[in-house]
C-alpha positions in Angstrom: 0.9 4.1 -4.2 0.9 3.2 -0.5 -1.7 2.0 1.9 -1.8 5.6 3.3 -2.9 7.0 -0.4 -6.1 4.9 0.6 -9.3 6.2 2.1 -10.6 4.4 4.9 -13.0 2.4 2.9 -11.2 1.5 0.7 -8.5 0.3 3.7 -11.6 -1.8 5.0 -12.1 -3.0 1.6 -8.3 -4.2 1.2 -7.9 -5.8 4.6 -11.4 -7.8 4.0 -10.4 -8.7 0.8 -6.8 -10.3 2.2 -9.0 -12.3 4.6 -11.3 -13.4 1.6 -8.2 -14.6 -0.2 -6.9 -16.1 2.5 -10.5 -18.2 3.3 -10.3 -19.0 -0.4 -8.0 -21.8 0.0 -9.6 -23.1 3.0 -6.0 -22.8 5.2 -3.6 -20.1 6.0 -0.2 -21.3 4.5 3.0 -19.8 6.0 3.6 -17.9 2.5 0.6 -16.0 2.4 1.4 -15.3 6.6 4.3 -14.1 5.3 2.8 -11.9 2.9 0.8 -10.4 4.7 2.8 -9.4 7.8 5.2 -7.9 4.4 1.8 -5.4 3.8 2.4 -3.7 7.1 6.2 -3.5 6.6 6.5 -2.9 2.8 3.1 -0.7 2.3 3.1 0.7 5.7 -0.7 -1.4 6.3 -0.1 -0.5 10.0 -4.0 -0.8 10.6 -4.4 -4.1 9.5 -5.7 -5.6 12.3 -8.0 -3.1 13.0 -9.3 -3.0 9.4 -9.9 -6.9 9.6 -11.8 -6.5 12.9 -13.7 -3.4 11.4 -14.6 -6.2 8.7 -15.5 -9.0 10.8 -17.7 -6.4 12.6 -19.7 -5.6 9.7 -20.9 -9.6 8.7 -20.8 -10.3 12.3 -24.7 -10.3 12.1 -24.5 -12.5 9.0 -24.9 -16.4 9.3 -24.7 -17.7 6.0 -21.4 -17.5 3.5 -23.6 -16.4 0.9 -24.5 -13.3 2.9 -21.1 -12.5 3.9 -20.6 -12.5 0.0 -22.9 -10.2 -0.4 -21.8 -7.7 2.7 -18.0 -8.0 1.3 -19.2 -7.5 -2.8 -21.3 -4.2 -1.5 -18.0 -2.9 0.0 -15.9 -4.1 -2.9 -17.8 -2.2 -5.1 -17.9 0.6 -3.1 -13.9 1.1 -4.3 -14.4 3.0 -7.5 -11.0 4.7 -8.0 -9.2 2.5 -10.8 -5.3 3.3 -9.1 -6.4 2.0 -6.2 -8.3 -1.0 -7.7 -5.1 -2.1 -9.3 -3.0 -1.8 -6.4 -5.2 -3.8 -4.6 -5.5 -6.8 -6.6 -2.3 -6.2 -7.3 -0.8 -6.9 -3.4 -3.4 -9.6 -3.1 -2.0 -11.3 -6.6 1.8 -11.0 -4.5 0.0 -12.6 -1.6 -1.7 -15.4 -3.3 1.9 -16.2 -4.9 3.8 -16.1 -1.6 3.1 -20.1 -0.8 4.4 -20.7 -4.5 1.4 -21.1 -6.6 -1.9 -20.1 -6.4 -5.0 -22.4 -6.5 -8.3 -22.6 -8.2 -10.2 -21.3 -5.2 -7.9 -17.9 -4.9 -8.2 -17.3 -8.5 -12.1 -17.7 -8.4 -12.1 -14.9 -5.7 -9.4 -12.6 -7.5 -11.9 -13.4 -10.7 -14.6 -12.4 -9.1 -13.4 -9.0 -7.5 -11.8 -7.9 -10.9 -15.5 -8.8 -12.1 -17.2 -6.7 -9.6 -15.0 -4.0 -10.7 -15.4 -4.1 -14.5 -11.4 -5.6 -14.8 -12.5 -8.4 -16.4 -13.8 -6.7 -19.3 -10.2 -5.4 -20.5 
């Protein structure tokens, strides 16, 4: 599966999920830079930057962090097909590596989005 095999929702969903991760941790480190920039290359994410602004649009009339949760959980769960589901936590699991370990804080948000997909049941 590529990005391309996604529908633009579900783009939206991927791109606002990478800049969850990334907020997660409280800092960008220069792995997970580098793992993202690899998402256009490797998986063709060409849109990325548009897909992030498309997200940043949509909580732009949020103020609070626990409504932003709630705008990016609604489009989260808005992604129902199970390929796609894996191949998104999947690139965001290679992300979240890319600075050499991953930290409580990512894990909480990858936890949390397998949860709001029903992953964390198998």
């Amino acid at each position: 599966m590529t990005v391309q095999d996604l529908t633009q929702q579900e783009r939206t969903v991927f791109a606002a999920s990478l800049v969850k991760l990334v907020q997660a941790e409280g800092t960008v480190q220069d792995g997970e830079v580098a793992g993202i920039e690899a998402l256009r290359d490797v998986f063709g994410f060409d849109d990325l930057d548009a897909q992030i602004d498309q997200f940043q649009e949509t909580i732009a009339h949020t103020r609070e962090q626990t409504e932003q949760d709630r705008v990016f959980e609604s489009l989260a769960e808005s992604v129902t097909r199970p390929e796609v589901q894996d191949f998104i936590l999947a690139r965001l699991d290679e992300v979240s590596r890319m600075d050499g370990y991953r930290d409580q804080s990512e894990e909480a948000f990858l936890s949390r989005l397998r949860s709001l997909w029903g992953l964390d049941r198998i």
